[in-house]
BAFIKOL-11922 format. One record per atom (N, C-alpha, C): y negated, x negated, z negated; residue number from 1; residue in one letter; atom name. Coordinates in Angstrom, 1 decimal. Atoms other than C-alpha are relative to their C-alpha. Example, Ala and Ser with C-alpha at 12.3 -4.5 7.8 and 13.67 -1.06 7.14 Angstrom:
<sites>
       py       px       pz   seq   type   atom
      1.2     -0.9      0.0     1      A      N
      4.5    -12.3     -7.8     1      A     CA
     -1.2     -0.9      0.0     1      A      C
      1.1      0.9      0.0     2      S      N
      1.1    -13.7     -7.1     2      S     CA
     -1.1      0.8     -0.8     2      S      C
</sites>
This chain:
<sites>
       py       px       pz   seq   type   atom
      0.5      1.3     -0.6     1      X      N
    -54.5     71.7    -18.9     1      X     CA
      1.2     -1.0      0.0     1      X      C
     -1.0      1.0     -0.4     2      X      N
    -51.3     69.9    -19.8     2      X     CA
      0.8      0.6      1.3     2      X      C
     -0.8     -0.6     -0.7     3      X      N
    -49.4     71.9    -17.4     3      X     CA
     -0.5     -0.9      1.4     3      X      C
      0.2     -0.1     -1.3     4      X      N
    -51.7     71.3    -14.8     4      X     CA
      0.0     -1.7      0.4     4      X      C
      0.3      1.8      0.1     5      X      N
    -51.6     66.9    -15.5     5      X     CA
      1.6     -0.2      0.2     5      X      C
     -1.3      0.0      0.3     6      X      N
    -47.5     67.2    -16.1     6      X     CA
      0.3     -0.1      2.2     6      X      C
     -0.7     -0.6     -1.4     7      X      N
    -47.3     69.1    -12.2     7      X     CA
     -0.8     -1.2      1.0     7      X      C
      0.9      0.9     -0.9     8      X      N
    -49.7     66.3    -10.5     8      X     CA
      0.8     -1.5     -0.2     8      X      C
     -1.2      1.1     -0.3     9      X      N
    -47.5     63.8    -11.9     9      X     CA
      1.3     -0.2      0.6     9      X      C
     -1.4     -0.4     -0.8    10      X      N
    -44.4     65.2    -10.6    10      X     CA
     -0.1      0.5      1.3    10      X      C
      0.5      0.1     -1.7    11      X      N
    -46.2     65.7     -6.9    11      X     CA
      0.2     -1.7      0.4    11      X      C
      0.1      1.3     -0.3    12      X      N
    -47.0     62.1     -7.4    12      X     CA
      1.2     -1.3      0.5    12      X      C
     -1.1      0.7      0.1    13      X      N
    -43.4     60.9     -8.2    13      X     CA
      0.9      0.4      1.1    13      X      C
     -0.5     -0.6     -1.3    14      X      N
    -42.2     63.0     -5.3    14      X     CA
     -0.4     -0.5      1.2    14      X      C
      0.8      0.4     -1.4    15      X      N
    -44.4     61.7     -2.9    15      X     CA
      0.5     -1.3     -0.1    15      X      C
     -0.4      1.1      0.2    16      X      N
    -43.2     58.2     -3.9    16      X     CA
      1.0     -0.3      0.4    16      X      C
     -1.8      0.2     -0.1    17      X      N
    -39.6     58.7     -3.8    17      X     CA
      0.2      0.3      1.4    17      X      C
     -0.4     -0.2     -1.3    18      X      N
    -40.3     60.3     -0.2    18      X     CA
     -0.2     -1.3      0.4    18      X      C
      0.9      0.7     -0.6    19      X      N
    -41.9     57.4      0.9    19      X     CA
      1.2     -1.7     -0.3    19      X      C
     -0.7      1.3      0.5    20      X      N
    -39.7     54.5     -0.6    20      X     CA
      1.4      0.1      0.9    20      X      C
     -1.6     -0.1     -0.8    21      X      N
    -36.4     53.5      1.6    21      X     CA
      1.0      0.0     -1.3    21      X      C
     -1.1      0.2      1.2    22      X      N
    -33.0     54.4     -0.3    22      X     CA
      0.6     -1.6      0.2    22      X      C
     -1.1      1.6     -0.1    23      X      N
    -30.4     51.4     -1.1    23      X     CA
      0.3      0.0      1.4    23      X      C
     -1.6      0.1     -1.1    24      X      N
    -28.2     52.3      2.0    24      X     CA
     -1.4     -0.4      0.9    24      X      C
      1.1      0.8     -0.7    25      X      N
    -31.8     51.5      4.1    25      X     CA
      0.0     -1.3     -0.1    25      X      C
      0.9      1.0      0.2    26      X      N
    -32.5     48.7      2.4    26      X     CA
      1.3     -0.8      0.4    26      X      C
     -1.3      0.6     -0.7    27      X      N
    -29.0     47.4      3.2    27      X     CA
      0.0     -0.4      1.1    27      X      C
      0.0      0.5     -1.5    28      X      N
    -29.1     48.4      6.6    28      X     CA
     -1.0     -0.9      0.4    28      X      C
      1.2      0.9     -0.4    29      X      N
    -32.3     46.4      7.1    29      X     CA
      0.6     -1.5     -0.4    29      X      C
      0.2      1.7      0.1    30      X      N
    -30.9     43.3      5.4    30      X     CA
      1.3     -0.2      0.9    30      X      C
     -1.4      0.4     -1.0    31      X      N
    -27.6     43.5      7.6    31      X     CA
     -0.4     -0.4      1.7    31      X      C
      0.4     -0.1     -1.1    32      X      N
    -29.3     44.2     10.9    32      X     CA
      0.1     -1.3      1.2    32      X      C
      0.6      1.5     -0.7    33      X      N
    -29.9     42.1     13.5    33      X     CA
     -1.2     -0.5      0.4    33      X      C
      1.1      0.3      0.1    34      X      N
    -33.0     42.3     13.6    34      X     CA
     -1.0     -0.8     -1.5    34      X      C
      0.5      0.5      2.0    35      X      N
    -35.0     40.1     10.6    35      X     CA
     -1.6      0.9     -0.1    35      X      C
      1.6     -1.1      0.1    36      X      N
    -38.5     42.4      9.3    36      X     CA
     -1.0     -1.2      0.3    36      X      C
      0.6      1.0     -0.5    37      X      N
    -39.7     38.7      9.7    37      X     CA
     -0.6     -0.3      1.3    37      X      C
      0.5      0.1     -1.2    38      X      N
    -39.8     39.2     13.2    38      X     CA
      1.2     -1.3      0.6    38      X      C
     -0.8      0.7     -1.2    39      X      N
    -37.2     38.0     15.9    39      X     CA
      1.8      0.2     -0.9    39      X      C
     -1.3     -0.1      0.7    40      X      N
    -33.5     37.7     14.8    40      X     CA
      0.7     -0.8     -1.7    40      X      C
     -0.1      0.6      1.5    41      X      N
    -31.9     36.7     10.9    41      X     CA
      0.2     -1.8      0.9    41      X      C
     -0.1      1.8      0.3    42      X      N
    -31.4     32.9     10.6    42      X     CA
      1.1     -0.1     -1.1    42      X      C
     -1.5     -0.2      1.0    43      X      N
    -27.6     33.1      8.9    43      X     CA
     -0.3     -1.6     -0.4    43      X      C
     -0.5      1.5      0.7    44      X      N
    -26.9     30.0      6.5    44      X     CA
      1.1      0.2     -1.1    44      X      C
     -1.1     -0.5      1.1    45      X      N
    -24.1     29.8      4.4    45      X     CA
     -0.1     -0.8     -0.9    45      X      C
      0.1      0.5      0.8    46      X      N
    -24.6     29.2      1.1    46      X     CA
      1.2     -0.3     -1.4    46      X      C
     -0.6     -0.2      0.9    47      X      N
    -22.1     28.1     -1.6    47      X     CA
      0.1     -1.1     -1.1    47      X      C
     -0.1      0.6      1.1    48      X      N
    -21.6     27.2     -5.0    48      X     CA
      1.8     -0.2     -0.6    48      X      C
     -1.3     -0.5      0.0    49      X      N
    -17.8     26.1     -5.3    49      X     CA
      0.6     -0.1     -1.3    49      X      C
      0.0     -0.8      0.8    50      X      N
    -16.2     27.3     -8.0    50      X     CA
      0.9     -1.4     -1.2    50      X      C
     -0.4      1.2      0.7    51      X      N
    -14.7     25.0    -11.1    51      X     CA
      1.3      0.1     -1.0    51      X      C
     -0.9     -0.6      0.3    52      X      N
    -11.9     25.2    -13.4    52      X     CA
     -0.2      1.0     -0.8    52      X      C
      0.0     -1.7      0.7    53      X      N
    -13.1     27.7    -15.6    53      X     CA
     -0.9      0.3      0.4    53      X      C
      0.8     -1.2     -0.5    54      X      N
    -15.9     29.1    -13.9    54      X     CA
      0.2      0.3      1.7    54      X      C
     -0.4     -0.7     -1.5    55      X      N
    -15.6     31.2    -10.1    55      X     CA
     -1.4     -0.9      0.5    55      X      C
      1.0      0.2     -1.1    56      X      N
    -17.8     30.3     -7.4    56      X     CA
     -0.5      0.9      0.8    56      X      C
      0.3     -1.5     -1.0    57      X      N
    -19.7     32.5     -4.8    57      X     CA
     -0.2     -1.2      1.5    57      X      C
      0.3      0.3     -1.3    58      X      N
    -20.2     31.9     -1.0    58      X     CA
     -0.8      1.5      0.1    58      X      C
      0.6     -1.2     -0.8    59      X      N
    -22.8     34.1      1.1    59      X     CA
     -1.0     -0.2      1.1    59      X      C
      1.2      0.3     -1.3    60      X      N
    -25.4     34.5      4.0    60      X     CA
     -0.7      0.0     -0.4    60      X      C
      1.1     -0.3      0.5    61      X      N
    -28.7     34.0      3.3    61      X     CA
     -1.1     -0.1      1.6    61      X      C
      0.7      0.0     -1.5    62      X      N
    -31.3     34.6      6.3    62      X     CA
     -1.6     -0.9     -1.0    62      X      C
      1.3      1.0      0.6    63      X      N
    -33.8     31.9      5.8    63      X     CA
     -1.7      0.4      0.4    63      X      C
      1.2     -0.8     -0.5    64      X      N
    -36.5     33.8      7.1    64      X     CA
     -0.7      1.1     -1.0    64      X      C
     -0.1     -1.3      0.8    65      X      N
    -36.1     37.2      4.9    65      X     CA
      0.3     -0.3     -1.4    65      X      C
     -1.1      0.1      1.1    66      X      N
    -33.8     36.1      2.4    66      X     CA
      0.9      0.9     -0.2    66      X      C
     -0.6     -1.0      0.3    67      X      N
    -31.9     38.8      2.9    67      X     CA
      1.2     -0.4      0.0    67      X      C
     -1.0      0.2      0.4    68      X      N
    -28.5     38.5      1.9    68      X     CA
      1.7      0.6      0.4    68      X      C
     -1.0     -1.4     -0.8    69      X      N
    -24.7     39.5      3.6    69      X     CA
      1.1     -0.8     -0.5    69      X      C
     -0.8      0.8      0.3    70      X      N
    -20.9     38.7      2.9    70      X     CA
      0.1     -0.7     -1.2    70      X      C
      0.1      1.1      1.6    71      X      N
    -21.4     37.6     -0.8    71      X     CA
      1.8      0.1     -0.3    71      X      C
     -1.3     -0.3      0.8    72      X      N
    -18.0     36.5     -2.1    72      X     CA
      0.1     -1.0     -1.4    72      X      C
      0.1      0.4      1.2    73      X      N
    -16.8     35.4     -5.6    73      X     CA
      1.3     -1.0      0.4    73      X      C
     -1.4      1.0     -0.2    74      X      N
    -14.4     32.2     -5.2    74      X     CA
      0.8      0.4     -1.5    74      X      C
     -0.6      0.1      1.3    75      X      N
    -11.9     32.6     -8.5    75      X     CA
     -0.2     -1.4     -0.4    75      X      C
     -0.1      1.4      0.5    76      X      N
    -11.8     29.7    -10.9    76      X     CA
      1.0     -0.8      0.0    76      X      C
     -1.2      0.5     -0.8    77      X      N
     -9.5     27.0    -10.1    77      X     CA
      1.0      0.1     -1.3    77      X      C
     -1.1      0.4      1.4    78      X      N
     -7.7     26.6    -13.8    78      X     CA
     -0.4     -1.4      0.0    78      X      C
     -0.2      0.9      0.0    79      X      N
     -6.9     24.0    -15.1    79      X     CA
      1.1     -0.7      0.6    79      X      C
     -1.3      0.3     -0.8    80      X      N
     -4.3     21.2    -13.5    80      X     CA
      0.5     -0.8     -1.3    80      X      C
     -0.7      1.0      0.9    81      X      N
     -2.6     19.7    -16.9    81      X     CA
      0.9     -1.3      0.1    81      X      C
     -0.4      1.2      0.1    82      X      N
     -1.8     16.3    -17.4    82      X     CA
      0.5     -0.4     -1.5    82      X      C
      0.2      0.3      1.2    83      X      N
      0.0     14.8    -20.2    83      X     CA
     -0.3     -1.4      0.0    83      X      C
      0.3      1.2      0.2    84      X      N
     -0.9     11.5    -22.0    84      X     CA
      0.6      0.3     -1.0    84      X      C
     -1.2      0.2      1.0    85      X      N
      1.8      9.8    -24.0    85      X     CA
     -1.2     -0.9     -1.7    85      X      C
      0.3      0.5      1.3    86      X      N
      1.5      9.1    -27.8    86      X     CA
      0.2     -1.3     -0.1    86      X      C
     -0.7      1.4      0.2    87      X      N
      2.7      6.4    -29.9    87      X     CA
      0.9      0.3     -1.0    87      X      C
     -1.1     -0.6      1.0    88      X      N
      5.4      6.6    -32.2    88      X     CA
     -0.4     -0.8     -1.7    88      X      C
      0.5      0.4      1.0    89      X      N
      4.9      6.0    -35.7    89      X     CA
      1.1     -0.8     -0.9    89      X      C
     -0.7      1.6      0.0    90      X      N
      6.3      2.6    -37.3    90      X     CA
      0.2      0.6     -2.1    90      X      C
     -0.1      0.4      1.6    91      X      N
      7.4      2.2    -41.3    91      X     CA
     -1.4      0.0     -0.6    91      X      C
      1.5      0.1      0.3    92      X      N
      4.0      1.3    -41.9    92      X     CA
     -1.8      0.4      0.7    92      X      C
      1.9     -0.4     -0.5    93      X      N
      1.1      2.3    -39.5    93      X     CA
      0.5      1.1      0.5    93      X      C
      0.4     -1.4     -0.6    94      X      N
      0.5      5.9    -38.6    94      X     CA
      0.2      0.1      1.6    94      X      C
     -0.4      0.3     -1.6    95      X      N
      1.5      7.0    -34.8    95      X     CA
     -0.8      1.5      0.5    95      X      C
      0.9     -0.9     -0.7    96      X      N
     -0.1      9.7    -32.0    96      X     CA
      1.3      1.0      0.5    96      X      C
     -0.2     -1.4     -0.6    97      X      N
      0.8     13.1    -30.8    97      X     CA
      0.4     -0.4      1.8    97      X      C
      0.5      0.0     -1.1    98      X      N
      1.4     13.5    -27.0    98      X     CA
     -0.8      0.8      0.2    98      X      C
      0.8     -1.0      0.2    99      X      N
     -1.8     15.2    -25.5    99      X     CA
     -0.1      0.5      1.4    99      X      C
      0.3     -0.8     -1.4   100      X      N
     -2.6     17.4    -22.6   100      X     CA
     -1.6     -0.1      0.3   100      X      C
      1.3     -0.2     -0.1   101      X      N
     -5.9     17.3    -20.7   101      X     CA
      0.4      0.1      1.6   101      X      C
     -0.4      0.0     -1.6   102      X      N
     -6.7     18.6    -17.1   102      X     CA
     -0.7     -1.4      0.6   102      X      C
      0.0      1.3     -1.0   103      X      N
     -6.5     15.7    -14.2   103      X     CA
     -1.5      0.4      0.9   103      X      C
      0.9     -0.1     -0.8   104      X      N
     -9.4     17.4    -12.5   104      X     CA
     -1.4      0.0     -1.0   104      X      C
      1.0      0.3      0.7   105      X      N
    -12.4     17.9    -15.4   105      X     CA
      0.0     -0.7     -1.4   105      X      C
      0.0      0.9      1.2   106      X      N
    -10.9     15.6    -17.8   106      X     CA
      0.0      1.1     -1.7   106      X      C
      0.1     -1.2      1.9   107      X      N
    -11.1     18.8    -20.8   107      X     CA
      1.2     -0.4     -0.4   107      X      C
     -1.4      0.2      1.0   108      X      N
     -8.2     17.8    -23.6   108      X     CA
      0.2      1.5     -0.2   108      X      C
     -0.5     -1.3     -0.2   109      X      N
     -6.4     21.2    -23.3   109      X     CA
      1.1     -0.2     -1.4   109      X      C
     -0.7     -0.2      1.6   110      X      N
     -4.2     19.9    -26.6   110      X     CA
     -0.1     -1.5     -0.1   110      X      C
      0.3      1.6      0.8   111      X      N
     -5.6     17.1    -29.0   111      X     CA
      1.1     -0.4     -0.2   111      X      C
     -1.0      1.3      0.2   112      X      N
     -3.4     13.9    -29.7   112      X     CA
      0.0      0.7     -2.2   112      X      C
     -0.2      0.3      1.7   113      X      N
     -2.2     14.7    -33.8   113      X     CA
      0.8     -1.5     -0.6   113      X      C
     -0.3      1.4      0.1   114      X      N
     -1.8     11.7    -35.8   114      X     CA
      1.5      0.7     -1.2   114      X      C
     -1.5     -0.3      0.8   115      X      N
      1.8     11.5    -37.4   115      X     CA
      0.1     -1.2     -0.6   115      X      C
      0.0      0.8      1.1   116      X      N
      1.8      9.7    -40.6   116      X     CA
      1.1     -1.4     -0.2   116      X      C
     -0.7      0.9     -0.7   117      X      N
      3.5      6.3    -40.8   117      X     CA
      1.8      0.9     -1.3   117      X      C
     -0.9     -1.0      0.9   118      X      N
      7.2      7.2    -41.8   118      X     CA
      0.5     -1.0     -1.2   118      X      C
     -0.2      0.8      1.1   119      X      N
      7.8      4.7    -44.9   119      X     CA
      1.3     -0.7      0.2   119      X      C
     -1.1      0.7      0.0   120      X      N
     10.6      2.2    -45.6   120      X     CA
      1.5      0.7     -0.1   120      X      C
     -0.6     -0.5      0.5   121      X      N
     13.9      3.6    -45.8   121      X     CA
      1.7     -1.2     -0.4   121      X      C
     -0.8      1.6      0.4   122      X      N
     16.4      0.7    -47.5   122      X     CA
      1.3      0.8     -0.3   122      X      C
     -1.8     -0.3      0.3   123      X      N
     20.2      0.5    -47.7   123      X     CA
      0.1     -1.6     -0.4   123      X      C
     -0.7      1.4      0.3   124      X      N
     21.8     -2.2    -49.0   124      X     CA
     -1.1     -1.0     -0.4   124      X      C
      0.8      1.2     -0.3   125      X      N
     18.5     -3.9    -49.3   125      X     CA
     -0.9     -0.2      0.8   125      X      C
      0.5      0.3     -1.3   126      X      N
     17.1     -3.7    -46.2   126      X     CA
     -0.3      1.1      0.7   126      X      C
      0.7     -1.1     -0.8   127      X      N
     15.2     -1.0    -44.1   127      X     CA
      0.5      0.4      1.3   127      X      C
     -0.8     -0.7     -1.3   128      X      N
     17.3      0.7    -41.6   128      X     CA
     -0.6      0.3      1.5   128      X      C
      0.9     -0.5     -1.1   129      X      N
     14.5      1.5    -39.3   129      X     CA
     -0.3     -1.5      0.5   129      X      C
      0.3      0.8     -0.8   130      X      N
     12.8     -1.9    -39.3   130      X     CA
      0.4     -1.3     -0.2   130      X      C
     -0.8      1.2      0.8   131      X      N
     14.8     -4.4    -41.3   131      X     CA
     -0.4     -1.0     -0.9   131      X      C
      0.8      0.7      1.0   132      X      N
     12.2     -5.3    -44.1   132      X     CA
      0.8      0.1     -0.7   132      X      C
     -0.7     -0.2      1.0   133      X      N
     13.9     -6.4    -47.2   133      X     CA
     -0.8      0.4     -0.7   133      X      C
      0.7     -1.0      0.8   134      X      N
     13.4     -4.3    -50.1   134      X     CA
     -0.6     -1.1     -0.8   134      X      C
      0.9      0.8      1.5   135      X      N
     10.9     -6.0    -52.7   135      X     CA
      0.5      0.2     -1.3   135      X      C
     -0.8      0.0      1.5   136      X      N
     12.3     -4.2    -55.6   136      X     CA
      1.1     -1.0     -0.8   136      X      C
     -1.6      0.3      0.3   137      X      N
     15.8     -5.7    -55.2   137      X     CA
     -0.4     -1.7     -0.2   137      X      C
      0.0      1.1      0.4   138      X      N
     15.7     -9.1    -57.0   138      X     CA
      1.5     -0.8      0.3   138      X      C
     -1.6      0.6      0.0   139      X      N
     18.5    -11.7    -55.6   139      X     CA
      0.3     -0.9     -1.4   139      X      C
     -0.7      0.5      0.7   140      X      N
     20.8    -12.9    -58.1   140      X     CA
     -0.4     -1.4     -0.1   140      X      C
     -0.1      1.0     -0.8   141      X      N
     20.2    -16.8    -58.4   141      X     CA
      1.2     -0.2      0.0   141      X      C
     -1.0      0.8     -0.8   142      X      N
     22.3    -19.3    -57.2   142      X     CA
      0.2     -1.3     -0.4   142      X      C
     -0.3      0.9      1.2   143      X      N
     24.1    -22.0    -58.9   143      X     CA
     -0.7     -1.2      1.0   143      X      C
      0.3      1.5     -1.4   144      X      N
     22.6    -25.6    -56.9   144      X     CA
      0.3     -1.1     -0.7   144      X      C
     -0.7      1.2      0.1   145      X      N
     25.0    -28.3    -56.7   145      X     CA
     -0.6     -1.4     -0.4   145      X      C
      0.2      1.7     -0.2   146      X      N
     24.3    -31.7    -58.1   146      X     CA
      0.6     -0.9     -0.1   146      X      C
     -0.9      2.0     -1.0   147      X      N
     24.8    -34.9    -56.6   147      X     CA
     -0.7     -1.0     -1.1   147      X      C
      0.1      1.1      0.6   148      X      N
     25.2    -37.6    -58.6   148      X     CA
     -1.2     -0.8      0.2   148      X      C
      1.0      0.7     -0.2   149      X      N
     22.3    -40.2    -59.2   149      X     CA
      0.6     -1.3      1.2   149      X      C
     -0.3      0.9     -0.8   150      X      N
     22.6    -42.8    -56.2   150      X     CA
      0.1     -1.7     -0.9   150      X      C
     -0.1      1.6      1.3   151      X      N
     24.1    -46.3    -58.1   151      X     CA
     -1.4     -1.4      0.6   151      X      C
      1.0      0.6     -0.3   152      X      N
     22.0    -49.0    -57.8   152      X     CA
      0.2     -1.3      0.9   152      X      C
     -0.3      1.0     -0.8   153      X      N
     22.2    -51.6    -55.1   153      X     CA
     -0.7     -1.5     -0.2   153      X      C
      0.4      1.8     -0.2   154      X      N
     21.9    -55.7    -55.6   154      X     CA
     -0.9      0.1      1.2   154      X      C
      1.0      0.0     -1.2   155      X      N
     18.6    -56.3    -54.0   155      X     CA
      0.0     -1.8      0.3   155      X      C
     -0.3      1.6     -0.1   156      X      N
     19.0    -60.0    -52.4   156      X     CA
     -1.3      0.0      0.4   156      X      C
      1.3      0.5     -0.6   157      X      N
     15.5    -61.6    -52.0   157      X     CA
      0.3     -0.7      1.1   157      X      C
      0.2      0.3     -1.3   158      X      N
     14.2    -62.0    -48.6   158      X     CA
     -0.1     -1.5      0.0   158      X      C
      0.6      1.7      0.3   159      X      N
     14.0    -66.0    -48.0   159      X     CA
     -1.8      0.0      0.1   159      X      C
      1.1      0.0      0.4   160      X      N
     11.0    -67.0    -48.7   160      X     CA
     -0.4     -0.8      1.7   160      X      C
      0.5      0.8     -1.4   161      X      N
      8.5    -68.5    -45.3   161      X     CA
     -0.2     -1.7     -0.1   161      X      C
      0.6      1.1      0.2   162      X      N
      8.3    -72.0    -45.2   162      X     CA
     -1.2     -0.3      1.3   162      X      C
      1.2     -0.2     -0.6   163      X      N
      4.8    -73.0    -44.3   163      X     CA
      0.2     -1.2      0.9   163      X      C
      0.2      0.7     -0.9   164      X      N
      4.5    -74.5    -41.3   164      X     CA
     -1.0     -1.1      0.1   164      X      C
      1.2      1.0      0.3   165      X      N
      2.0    -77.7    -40.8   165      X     CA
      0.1     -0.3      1.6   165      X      C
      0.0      0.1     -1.4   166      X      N
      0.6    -77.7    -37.4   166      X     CA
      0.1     -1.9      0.2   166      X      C
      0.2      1.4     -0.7   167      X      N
      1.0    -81.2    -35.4   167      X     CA
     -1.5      0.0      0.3   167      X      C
      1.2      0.7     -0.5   168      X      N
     -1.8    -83.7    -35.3   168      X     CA
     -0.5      0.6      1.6   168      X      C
      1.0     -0.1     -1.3   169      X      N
     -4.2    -83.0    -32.4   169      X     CA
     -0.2     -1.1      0.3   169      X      C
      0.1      1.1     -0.2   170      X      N
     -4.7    -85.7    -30.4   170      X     CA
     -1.5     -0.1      0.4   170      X      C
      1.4      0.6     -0.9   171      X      N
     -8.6    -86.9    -30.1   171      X     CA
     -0.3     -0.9      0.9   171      X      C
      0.4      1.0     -1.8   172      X      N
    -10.0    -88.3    -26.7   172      X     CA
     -0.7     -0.9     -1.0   172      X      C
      1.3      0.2     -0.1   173      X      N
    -11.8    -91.0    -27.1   173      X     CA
     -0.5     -0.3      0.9   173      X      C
      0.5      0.4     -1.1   174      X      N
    -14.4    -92.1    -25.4   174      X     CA
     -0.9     -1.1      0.0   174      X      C
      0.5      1.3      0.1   175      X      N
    -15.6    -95.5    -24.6   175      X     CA
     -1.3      0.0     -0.8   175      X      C
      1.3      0.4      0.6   176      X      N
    -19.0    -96.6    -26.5   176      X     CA
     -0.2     -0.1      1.8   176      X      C
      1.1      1.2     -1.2   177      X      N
    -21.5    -97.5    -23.8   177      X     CA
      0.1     -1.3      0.2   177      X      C
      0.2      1.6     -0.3   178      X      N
    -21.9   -100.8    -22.7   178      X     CA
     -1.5     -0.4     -0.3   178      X      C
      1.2      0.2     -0.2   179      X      N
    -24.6   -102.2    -23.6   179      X     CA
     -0.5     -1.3      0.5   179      X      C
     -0.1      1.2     -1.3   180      X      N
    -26.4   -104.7    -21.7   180      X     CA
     -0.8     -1.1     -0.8   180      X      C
      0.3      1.1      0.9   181      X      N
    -26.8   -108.1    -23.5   181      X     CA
     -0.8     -1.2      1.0   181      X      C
      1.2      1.0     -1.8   182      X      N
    -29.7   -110.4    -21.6   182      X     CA
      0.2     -1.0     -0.4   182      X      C
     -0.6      1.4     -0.5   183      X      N
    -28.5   -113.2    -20.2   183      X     CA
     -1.2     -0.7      0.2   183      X      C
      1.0      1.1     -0.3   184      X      N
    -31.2   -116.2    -20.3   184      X     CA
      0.5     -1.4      0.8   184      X      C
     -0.9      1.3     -0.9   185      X      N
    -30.4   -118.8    -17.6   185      X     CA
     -0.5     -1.1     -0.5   185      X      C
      0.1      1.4      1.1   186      X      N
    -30.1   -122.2    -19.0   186      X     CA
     -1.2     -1.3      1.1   186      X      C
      1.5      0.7     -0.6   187      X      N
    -32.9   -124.8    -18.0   187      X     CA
      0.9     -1.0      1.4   187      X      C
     -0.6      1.1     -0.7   188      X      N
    -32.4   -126.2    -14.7   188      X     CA
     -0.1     -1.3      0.0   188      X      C
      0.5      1.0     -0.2   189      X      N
    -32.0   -129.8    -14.5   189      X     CA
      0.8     -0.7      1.0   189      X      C
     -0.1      0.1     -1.2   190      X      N
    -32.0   -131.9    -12.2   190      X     CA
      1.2     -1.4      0.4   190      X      C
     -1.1      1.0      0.1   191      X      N
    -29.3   -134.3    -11.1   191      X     CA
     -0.4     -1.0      1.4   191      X      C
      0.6      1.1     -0.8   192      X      N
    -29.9   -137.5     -9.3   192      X     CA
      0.9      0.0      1.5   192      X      C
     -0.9     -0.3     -0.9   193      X      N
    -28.2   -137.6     -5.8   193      X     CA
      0.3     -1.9      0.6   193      X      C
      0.0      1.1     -0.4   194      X      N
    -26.7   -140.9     -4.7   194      X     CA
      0.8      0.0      1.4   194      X      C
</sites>
């Protein structure tokens, strides 16, 4: 009974495989000029362009089917390197690397390293690089000349102010009023006429 279940599946798988188109069909059908859609493909060109580290493709795609023709693989572009300048590193503060990064997706292709500052290096006293004097080195002193005390100069008193005494002001005067003294007329009399 297995025999006879084994041989019914292997009619079955046969019949299948007649019946199914190979690849090189299914090819020719998506190449054709005819679309299975009915009437002719509808070509569009589709692409994804490619970047500096990854490729890109281009290809046909029939908007109808979707069937597909012409597939290509763009290469990846690289990178285009650019450098960016450091800084140089001083007696005292720490300085930068120069760095590389590409000009087209900005990736740093080689980090900036920090370069430690490079310390004082003294001669005579004095730092060759930036011309700090050394701290250690204590100057000698220095004898400082003295000048005599200044002698003392005769101070002649200022004259003294004599005080001035302003002149009299001259006051206006001004008349009294008049006043009016009443006149009483004297008794007429009478005089004889000859």
């Amino acid at each position: 009974m297995n025999s006879k279940r084994f041989l019914a599946l292997a009619l079955c798988l046969l019949l299948m495989a007649a019946l199914l188109p190979t690849g090189s069909q299914m090819a020719h059908a998506a190449t054709a000029d005819e679309c299975p859609s009915g009437g002719e493909h509808n070509w569009v060109v589709y692409e994804n362009p490619p970047t500096c580290t990854n490729p890109g493709m281009r290809e046909y795609q029939c908007t109808k089917c979707f069937a597909s023709r012409d597939t290509q693989i763009i290469p990846a572009l690289g990178h285009t390197p650019v450098t960016f300048p450091g800084q140089e590193a001083t007696c005292t503060e720490a300085g930068l690397s120069n760095g590389v990064k590409c000009s087209v997706c900005g990736e740093v292709l080689s980090a900036q390293q920090t370069i430690p500052a490079l310390g004082h290096s003294y001669q005579n006293g004095v730092c060759v690089r930036c011309g700090a004097k050394d701290p250690s080195i204590i100057p000698a002193p220095t004898a400082v000349p003295v000048t005599p005390a200044p002698t003392a100069v005769p101070v002649t008193p200022a004259p003294t102010a004599v005080p001035v005494t302003p002149a009299p002001t001259a006051v206006p005067v001004t008349p009294a009023p008049a006043t009016a003294v009443p006149v009483t007329p004297a008794p007429a009399t009478a005089v004889p006429v000859t």
